[in-house]
C-alpha positions as CSV (number, residue, x, y, z in Angstrom):
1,X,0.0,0.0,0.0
2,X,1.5,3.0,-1.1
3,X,1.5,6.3,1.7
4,X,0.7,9.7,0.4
5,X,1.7,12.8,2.1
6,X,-0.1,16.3,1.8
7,X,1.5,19.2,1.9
8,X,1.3,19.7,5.7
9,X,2.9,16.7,6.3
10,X,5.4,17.0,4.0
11,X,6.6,20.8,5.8
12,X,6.4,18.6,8.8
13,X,8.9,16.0,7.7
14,X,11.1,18.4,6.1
15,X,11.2,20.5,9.3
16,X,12.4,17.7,11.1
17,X,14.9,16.4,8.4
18,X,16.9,20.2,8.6
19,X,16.4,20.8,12.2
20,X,18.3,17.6,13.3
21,X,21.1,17.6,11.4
22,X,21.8,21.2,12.5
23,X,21.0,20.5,16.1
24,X,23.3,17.8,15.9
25,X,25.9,19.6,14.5
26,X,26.0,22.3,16.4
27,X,26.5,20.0,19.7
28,X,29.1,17.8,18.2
29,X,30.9,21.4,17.2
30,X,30.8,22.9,21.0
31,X,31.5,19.9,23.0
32,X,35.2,19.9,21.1
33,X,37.8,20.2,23.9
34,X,38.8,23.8,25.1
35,X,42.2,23.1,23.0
36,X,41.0,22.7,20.0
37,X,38.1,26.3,20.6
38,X,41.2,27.8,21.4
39,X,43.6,26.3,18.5
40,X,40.4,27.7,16.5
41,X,40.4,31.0,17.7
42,X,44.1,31.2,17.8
43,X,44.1,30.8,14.3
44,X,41.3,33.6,13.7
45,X,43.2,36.2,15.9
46,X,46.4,35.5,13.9
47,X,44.5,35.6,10.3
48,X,42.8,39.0,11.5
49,X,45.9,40.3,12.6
50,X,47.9,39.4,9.4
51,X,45.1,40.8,7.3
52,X,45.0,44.0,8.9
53,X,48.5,44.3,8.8
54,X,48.6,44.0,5.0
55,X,46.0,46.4,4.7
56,X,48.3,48.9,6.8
57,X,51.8,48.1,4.5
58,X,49.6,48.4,1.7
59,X,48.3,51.7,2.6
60,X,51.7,52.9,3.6
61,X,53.3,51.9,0.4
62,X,50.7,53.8,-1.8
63,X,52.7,57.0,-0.5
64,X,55.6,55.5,-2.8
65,X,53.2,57.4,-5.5
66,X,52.6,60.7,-4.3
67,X,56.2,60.9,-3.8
68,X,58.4,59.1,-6.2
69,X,56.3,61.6,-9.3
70,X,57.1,64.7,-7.4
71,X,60.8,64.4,-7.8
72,X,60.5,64.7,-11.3
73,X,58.0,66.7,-11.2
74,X,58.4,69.7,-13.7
75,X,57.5,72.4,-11.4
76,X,60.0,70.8,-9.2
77,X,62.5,70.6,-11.9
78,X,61.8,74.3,-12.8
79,X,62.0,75.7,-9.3
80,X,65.4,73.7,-8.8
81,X,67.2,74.7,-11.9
82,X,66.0,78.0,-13.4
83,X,67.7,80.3,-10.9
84,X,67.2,83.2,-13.2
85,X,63.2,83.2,-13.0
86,X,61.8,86.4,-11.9
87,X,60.2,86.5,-8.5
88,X,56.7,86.9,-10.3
89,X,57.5,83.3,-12.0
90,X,59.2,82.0,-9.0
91,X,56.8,83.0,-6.5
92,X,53.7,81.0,-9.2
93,X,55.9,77.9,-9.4
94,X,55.9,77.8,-5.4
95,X,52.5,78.0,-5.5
96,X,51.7,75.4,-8.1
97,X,54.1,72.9,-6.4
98,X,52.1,73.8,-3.0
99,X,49.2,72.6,-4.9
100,X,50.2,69.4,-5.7
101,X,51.4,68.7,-2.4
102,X,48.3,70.0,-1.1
103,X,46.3,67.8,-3.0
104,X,49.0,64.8,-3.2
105,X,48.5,65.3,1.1
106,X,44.3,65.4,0.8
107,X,44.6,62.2,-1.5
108,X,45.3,59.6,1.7
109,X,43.0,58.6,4.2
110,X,45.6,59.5,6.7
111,X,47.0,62.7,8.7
112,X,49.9,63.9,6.5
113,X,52.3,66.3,5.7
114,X,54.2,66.3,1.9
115,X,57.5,68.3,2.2
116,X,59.9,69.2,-1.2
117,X,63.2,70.1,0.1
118,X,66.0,71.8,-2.1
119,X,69.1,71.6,0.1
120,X,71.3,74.0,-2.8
121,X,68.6,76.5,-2.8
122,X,68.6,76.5,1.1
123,X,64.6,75.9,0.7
124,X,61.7,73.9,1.0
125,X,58.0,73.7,0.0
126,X,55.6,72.4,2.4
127,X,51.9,71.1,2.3
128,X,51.9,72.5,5.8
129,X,51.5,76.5,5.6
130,X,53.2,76.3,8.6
131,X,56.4,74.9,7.8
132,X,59.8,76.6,7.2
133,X,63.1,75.1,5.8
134,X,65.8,73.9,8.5
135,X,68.9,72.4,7.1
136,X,69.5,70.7,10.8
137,X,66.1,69.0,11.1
138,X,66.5,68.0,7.5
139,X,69.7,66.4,8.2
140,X,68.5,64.8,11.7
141,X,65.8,63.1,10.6
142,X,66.9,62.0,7.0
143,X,65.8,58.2,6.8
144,X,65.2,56.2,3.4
145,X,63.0,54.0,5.5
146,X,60.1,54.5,7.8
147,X,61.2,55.9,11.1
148,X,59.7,57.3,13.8
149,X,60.2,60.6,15.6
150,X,58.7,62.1,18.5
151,X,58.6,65.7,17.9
152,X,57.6,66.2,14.5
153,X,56.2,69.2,13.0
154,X,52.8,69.0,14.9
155,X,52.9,65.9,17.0
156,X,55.1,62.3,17.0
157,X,55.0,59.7,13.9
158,X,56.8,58.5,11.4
159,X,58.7,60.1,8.6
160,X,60.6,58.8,5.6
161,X,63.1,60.3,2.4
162,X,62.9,60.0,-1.0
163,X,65.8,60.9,-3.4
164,X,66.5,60.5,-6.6
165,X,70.0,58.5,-5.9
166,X,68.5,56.0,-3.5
167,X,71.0,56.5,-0.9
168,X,71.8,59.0,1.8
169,X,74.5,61.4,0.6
170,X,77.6,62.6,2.8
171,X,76.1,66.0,3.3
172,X,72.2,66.6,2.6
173,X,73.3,69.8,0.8
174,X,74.9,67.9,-1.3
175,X,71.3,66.3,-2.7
176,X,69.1,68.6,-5.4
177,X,66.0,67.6,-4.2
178,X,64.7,65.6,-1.9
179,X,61.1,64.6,-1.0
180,X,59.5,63.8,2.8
181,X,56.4,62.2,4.2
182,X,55.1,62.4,7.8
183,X,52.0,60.3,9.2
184,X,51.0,61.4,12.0
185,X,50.6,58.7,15.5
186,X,46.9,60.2,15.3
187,X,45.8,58.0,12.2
188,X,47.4,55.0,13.5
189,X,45.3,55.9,17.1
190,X,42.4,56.1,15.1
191,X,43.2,52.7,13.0
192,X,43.8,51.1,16.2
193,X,40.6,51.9,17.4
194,X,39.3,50.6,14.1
195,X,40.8,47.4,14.9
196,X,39.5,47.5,18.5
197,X,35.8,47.5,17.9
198,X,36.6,44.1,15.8
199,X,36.3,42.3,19.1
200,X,39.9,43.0,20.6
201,X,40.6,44.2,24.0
202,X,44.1,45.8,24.1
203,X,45.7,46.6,20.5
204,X,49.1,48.9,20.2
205,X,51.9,49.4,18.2
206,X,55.4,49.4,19.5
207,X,59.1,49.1,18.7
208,X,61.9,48.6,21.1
209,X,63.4,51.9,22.4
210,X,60.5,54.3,21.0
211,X,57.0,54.9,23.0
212,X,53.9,52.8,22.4
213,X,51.7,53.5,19.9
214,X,47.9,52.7,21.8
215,X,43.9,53.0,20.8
216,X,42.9,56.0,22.4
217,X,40.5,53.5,24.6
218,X,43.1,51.3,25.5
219,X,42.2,48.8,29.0
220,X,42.7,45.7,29.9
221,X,46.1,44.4,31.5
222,X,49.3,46.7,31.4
223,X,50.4,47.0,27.9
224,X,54.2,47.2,29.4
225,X,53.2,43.5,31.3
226,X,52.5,42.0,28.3
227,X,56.1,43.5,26.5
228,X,57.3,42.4,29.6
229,X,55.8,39.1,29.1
230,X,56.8,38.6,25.5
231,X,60.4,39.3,26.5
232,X,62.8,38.9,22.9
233,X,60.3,37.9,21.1
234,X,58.9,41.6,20.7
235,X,62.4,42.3,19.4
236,X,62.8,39.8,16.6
237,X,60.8,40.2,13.3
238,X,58.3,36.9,14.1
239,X,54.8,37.2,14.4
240,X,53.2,34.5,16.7
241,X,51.3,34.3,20.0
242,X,51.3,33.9,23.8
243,X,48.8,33.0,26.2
244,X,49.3,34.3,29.8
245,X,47.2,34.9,33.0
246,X,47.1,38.6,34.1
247,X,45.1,38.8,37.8
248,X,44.1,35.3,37.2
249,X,42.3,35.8,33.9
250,X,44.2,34.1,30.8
251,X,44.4,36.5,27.9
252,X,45.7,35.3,24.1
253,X,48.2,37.5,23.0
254,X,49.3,37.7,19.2
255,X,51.7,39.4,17.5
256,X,52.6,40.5,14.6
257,X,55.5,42.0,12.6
258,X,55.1,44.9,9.7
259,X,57.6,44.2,7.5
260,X,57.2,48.2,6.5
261,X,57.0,50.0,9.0
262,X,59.4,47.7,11.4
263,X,57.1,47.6,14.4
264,X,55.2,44.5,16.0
265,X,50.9,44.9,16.0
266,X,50.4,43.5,19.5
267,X,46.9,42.7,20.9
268,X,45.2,40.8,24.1
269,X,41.6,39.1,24.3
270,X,40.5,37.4,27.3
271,X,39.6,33.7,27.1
272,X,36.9,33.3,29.1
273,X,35.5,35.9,27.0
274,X,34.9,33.6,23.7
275,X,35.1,30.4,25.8
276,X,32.6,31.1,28.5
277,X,29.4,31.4,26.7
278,X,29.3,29.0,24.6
279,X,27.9,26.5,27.1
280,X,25.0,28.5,28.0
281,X,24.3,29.2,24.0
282,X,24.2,25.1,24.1
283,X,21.6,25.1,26.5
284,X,19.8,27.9,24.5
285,X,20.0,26.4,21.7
286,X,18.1,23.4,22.6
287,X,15.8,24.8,24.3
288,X,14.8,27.4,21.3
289,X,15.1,24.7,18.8
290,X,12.2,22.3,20.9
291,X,10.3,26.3,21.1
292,X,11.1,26.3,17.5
293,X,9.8,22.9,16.4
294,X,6.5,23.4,18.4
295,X,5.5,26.8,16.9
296,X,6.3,25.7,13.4
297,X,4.0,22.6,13.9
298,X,1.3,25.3,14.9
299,X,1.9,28.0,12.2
300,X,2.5,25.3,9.2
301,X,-1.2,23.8,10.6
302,X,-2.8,27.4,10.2
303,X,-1.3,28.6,7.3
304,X,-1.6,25.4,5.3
305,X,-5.6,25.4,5.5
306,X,-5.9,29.1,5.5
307,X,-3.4,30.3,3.1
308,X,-1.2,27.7,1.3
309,X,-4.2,26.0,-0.2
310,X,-5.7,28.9,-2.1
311,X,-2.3,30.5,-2.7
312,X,-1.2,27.4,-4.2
313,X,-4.4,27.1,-6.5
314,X,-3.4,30.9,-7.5
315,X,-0.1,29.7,-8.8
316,X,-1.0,26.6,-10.8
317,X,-4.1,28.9,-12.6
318,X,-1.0,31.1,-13.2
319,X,0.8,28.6,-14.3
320,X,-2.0,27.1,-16.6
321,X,-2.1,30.8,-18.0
322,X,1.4,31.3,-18.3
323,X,1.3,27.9,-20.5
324,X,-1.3,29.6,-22.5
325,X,-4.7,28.2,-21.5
326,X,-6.1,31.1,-21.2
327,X,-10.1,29.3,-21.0
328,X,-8.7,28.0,-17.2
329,X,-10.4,29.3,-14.2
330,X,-10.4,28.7,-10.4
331,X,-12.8,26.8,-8.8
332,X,-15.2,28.7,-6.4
333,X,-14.3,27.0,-3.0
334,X,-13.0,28.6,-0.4
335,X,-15.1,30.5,2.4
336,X,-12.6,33.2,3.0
337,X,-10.7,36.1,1.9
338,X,-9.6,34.7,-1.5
339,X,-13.0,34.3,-2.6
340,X,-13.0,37.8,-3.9
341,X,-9.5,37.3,-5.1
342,X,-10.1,34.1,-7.0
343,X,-13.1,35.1,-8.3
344,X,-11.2,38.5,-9.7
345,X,-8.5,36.1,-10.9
346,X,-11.0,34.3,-13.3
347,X,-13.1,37.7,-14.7
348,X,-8.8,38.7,-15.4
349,X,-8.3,35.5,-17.2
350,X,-11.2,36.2,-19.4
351,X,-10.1,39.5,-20.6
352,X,-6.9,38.7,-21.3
353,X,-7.8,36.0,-23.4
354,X,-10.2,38.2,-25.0
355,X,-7.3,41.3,-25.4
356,X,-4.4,38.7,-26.7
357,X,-6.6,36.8,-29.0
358,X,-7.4,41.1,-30.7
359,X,-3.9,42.5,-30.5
360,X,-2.1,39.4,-31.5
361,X,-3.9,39.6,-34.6
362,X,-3.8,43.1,-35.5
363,X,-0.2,43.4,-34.4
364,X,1.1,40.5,-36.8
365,X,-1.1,42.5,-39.6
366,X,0.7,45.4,-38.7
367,X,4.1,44.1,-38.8
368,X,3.6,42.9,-42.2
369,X,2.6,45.9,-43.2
370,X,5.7,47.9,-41.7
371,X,8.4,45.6,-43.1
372,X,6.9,45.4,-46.9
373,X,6.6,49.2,-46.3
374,X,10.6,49.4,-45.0
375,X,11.5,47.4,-47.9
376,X,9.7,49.6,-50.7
377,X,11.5,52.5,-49.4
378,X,14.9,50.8,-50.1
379,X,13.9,50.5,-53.7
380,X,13.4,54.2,-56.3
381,X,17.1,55.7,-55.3
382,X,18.9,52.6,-56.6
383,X,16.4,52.2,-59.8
384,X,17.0,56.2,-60.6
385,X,20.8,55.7,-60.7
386,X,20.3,52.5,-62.8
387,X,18.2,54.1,-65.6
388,X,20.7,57.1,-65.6
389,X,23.6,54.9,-66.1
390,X,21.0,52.9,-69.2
391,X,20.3,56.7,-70.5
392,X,24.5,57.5,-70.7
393,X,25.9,54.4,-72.5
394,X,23.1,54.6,-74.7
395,X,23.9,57.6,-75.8
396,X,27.4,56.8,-76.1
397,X,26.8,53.5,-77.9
398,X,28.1,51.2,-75.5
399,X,25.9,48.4,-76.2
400,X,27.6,45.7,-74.0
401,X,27.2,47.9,-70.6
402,X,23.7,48.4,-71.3
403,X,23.3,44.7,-72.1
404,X,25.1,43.8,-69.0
405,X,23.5,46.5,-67.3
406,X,20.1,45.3,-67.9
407,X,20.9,41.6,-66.9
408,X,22.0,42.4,-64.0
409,X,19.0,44.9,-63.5
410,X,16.6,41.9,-64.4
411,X,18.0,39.6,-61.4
412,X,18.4,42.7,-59.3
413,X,14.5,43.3,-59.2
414,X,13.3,39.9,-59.7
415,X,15.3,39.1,-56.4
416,X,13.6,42.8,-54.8
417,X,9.6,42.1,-56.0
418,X,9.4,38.8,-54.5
419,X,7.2,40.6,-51.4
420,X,5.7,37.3,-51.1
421,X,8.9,35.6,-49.5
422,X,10.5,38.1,-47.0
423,X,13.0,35.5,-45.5
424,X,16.4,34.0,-48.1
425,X,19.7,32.1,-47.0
426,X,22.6,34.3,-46.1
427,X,24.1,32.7,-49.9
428,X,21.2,34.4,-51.7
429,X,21.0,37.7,-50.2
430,X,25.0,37.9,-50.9
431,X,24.8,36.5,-54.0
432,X,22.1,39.9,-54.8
433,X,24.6,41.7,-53.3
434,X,27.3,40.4,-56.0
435,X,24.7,41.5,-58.8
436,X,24.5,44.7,-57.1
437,X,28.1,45.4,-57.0
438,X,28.5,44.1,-60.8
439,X,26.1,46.6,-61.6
440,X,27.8,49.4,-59.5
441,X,31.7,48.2,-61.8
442,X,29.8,48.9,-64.6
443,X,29.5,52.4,-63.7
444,X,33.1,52.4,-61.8
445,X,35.8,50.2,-63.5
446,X,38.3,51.1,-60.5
447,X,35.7,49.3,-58.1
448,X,36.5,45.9,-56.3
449,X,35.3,44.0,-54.3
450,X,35.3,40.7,-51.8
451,X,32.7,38.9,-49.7
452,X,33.6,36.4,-47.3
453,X,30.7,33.3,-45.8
454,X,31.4,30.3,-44.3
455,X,29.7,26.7,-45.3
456,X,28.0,26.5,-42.3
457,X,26.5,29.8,-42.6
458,X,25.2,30.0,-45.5
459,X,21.3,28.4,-45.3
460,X,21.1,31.1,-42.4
461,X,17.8,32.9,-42.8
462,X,17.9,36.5,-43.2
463,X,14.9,39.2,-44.5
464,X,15.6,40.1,-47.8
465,X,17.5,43.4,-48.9
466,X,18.8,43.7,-45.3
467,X,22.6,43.9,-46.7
468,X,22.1,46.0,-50.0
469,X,21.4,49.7,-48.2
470,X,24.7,49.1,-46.4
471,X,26.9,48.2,-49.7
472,X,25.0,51.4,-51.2
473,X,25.9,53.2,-48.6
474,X,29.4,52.5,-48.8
475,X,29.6,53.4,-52.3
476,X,27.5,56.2,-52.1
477,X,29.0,57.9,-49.1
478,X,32.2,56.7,-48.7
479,X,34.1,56.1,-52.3
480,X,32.0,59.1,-54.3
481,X,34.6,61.6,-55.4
482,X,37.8,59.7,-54.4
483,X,41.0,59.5,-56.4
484,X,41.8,56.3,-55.6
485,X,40.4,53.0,-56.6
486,X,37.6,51.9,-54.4
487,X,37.3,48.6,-52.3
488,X,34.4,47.0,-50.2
489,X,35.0,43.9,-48.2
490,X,31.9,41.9,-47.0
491,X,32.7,39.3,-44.2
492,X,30.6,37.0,-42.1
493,X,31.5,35.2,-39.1
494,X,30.1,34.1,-35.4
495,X,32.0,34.9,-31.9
496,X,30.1,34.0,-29.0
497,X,26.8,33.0,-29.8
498,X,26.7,36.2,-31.9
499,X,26.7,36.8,-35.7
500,X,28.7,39.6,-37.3
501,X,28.2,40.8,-40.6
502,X,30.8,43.5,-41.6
503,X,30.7,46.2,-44.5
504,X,34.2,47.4,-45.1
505,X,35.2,50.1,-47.4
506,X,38.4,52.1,-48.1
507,X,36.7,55.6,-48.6
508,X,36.5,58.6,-46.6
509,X,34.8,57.4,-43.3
510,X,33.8,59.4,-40.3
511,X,35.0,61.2,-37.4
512,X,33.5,60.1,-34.1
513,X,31.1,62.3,-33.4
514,X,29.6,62.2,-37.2
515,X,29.4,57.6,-36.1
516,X,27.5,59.0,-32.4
517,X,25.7,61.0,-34.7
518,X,24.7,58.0,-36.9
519,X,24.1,55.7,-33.9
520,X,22.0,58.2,-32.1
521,X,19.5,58.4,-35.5
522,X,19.0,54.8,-35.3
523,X,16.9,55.2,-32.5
524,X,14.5,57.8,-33.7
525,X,11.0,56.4,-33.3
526,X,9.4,56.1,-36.8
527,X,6.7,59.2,-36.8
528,X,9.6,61.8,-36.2
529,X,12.3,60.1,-39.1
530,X,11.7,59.8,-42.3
531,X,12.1,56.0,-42.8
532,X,15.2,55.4,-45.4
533,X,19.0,54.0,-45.4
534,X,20.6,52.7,-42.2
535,X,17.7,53.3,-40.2
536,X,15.4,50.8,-42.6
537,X,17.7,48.3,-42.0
538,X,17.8,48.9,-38.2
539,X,14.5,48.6,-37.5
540,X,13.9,45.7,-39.7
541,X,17.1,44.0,-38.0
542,X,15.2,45.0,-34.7
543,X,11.8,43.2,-36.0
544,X,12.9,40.1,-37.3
545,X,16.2,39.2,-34.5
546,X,15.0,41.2,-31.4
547,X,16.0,44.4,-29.4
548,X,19.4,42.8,-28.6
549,X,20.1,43.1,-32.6
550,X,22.4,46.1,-33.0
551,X,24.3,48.3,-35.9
552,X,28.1,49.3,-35.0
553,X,30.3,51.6,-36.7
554,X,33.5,52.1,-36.3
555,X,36.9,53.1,-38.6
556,X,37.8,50.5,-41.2
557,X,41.3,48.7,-41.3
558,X,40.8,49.7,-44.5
559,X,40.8,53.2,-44.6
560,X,37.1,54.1,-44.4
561,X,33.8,53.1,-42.3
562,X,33.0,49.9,-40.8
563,X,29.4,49.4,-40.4
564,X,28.8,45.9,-38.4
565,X,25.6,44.3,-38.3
566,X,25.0,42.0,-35.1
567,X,22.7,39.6,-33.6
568,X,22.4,36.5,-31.7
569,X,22.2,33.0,-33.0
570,X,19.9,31.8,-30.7
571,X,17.3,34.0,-31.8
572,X,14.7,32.6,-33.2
573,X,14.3,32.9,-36.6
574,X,11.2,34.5,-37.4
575,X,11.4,35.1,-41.2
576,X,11.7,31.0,-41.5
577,X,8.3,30.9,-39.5
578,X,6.9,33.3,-41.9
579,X,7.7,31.2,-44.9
580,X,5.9,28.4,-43.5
C-alpha cells in the first residue's frame, strides 16, 4: 500500500529532516575540547591580525606614488634649476608645487604632511603652511625608511626620504632635491581603534626603544606587562602568539611583525570571553530549537488550510495561463478572503484571453505591413541611378554595358519584388549583393570588391535586402569623389553566440562624433524620421532578431567606415516561420 503525504505533512517532515542535522551539528561542534576552541580561535586572531597588517603596508606603500612623481615633477625641476626666473614666475611655481602637495597630502586617508626640500637653494616647499626650511632637522631626521620621531612638526609619527639617488648622501646639501612624508601617530590611534571595535581588547603598536603607539581606549592588562611578558620575542621580526594569566584571567596575546614599517601589531583578548558562553548558548539552543519545532508545527497547521491552499491554486491557474490556457479558471471553494480574489483572478483571465486573441492579430497585420513598407522604401534611389547609367551608355553607344546593365537589373529586381517571401539564405542575399556590386563596376571600373561566408552559414535565414542599403551606402558615401580605386570587403562570421556581418570600405569614413551622430538616428521612433537608409535596415534587424540586434560603426582597417551588423544565433528565426 503505497503512503501519500499532503503538503502539511510533508513541511512537517522536512522540518524535522533540517532541524536535526543542525542540532546535531551544532553540539558535536561545542562539546570539542577547550584546545582545540582555542587552537580555532588562535588561528582567527592570527589571520585577523595578518590581514590587517597587509592592509596597513599596503596603505603605507601607496605614499611610494605621491612621492616618487614629485621628484620629477616639472615644477620641481623648474624651481630647482632656473635660478634666473623672476620673482613673479618664482613665486607662481611655489604655489603650483604647494598645490600638488596640497592635493598629493588630501589624496590619503591618513593625517599627512608632503615636504619638497631643495638643500642647494637653502629651501623647502611644504603642504603645511606652517612649515619653514631647516637644514639641521632636514639632516637629523633623514631616513630612506620609515622611522619614527617624537617631535615632528605637529605631533610624533613616522617620517621617511625620498631621493633620486637611492642612498643617503655625505652632506644633505649635497642632494638637489629631496622629498618627505610624515604620518601622523593620530591615524594609526584612530586605526587602532578601528581594529579595536573588531572584538579585541588591548591593540598597540610598538618598537623597542620608541613609546607605544595605543587606541585611544586602551584597557585591559598593562600593555608594558604583556612587552614584559613577551620578552625577545617583541624584538625579533616573528609574528606569533602567547597565552598568559594577568590577575588570574588568561588573555591570548598575538603578535605580529610589519615588514614596513618595522614595528610588532600586538593585541590581548580574554579567554573566558569567547570560551565562557558558549555552554549556556548550548543550552539555549536546545531549548529554542524544541520552542522552535512546536510553533512551526502550529503555524504550518494554520497557514496550510488558511493560506497555502488557495495561494497554491493561485499559482497553478498562473501557471496554466502562463502555458497559455487562457479558458482556465479557479474553482469557487474557499469560504474566505480569496474568494473575492479568486473570483477576480477568473473575470482577469477572461479578458486577457479576450485582449491577446485582438492584439495578437492586428499586431502581426501590422508588422507585415511595416516591413513590406521598410522594404519599398529601399527600392526608387537605386532604380534612378540604374536608368541614368542605361540613359548614358546609350547615348554613347556602348551596347555591351547596357546589355550587361540590364541583366543584371533583371535579377536585381526579380530578387527585390518577391514581397511574397521576406525570408532567403545568407548565400542568396550575398549572392544579390554580387549583382548589385557588378552593376555598381559597370559604372566604376576602379571598383572591387570581396565577400567572405562560411559553409555552415550559409542556409542562415535573413529578411531580404537587409545587406544592400549598407553596400550602397558604402559606395555612395564613402568612395563618391575619391582618387583612388575603391574597395568594399563583405565578411561573415560568429563569436560568441553572436553573428557579425561587416561592411568594409576604403573611402572617406567618419569622425567620431559624425558615427554617435549615426548611432543616435537609429533610435528615432518612426513618426519623427523619415524612414530610409541605415535606419530601414535597423529597424527591420530589430523586427525580425530582437531588441538585442544592433548596428556598430566604427573606422575601417581599411581606410574608411566599418558598419557591423549584429545579432544573436539563438534567436529565433522568425522570417523562416513566416515562410511556413
Amino acid at each position: 500500500m503505497r503512503i501519500k503525504f499532503n503538503i502539511f505533512q510533508k513541511m512537517l517532515v522536512l522540518l524535522l529532516i533540517l532541524l536535526t542535522p543542525v542540532v546535531a551539528l551544532y553540539y558535536y561542534s561545542t562539546s570539542k575540547s577547550i584546545n582545540v576552541i582555542q587552537e580555532e580561535l588562535i588561528k582567527a586572531s592570527l589571520n585577523r591580525m595578518e590581514l590587517f597588517v597587509a592592509q596597513l603596508d599596503a596603505s603605507i606603500e601607496k605614499f611610494d606614488l605621491v612621492s616618487a612623481p614629485m621628484l620629477v615633477d616639472t615644477n620641481v625641476l623648474e624651481y630647482l634649476y632656473n635660478l634666473n626666473m623672476s620673482d613673479y614666475s618664482l613665486m607662481k611655481t611655489r604655489l603650483l608645487i604647494q598645490e600638488k602637495l596640497s592635493l598629493a597630502s588630501a589624496s590619503g586617508n591618513w593625517r599627512n604632511d608632503v615636504t619638497v626640500y631643495f638643500p642647494q637653494r637653502d629651501d623647502s616647499i611644504s603642504s603645511s603652511p606652517s612649515y619653514e626650511y631647516d637644514l639641521k632637522e632636514f639632516e637629523s631626521r633623514f631616513s630612506l625608511g620609515w622611522s619614527y620621531s617624537e617631535d615632528l612638526e605637529i605631533g610624533s609619527g613616522f617620517t621617511r626620504t625620498y631621493v633620486t639617488t637611492g642612498y643617503k648622501p655625505a652632506r644633505p646639501d649635497d642632494l638637489d632635491v629631496a622629498v618627505r612624508i610624515n604620518l601622523y601617530k593620530w591615524s594609526f590611534e584612530n586605526l587602532l581603534d578601528t581594529y579595536k571595535s573588531g572584538h579585541s581588547d588591548n591593540p598597540f603598536f610598538y618598537k623597542e626603544g620608541h613609546a607605544i603607539i595605543a587606541s585611544r581606549s586602551a584597557d585591559g592588562p598593562k600593555m608594558d606587562q604583556i612587552i614584559a611578558e613577551l620578552g625577545n620575542r617583541i624584538n625579533s621580526r616573528d609574528s606569533s602568539f602567547l597565552i598568559h594569566s594577568f590577575d588570574g584571567r588568561p588573555y591570548l596575546i598575538t603578535y605580529y611583525y610589519s615588514n614596513i614599517l618595522e614595528w610588532h601589531l600586538v593585541d590581548s583578548v580574554p579567554l573566558n570571553q569567547i570560551i565562557g558562553p558558549i555552554k549556556q548558548q548550548r543550552l539555549l539552543f536546545g531549548a529554542s530549537s524544541i520552542i522552535l519545532l512546536l510553533s512551526c508545527i502550529t503555524a504550518a497547521s494554520a497557514l496550510y488550510w488558511n493560506v497555502h491552499r488557495p495561494i497554491f491554486q493561485l499559482v497553478r491557474a498562473v501557471q496554466r495561463i502562463k502555458e497559455g490556457d487562457y479558458a482556465y479558471r479557479l474553482p469557487k471553494k474557499s469560504n474566505n478572503e480569496f474568494t473575492f480574489l479568486m473570483q477576480n483572478f477568473n473575470e482577469m483571465a477572461t479578458q486577457i484571453q479576450d485582449l491577446i486573441e485582438n492584439v495578437l492579430q492586428s499586431r502581426i497585420l501590422a508588422r507585415d505591413a511595416t516591413l513590406k513598407q521598410l522594404q519599398a522604401q529601399i527600392h526608387p534611389h537605386f532604380l534612378y541611378n540604374c536608368l541614368g547609367f542605361i540613359i548614358n551608355m546609350t547615348k554613347m553607344g556602348k551596347n555591351r554595358a547596357v546589355i550587361d546593365m540590364a541583366y543584371h537589373l533583371a535579377d536585381y529586381y526579380r530578387y527585390t519584388t518577391r514581397m511574397d517571401n521576406q525570408g532567403v539564405s545568407l548565400s542568396e542575399e550575398l549572392a544579390f549583393v554580387r549583382i548589385h556590386l557588378e552593376i555598381l563596376r559597370l559604372r566604376n571600373e576602379t571598383l572591387s570588391y570581396s565577400i567572405e561566408l562560411p559553409e555552415e552559414l550559409a542556409e542562415l535565414r535573413i529578411p531580404r535586402l537587409l545587406i544592400q542599403p549598407i553596400v550602397e551606402n558604402a559606395i555612395v558615401h564613402g568612395l563618391e569623389n575619391v582618387e583612388y580605386p575603391g574597395r568594399v570587403e563583405i565578411r561573415v562570421y560568429v563569436n560568441e553566440d553572436q553573428l557579425l556581418l561587416e561592411v568594409e570600405d576604403n573611402g572617406k569614413g567618419l569622425n567620431k562624433e559624425r558615427m554617435d551622430q549615426l548611432q543616435m538616428e537609429l533610435h528615432i521612433p518612426a513618426s519623427e524620421y523619415a524612414g530610409c537608409g541605415l535606419w530601414n535596415v535597423y529597424q527591420r534587424l530589430q523586427g525580425n532578431f530582437g531588441s538585442d540586434a544592433q548596428i556598430e560603426f566604427c573606422p575601417s582597417r581599411l581606410g574608411g567606415l566599418n558598419v557591423r551588423l549584429i545579432w544573436s544565433m539563438g534567436i529565433k528565426d522568425e522570417t523562416k516561420e513566416e515562410e511556413q
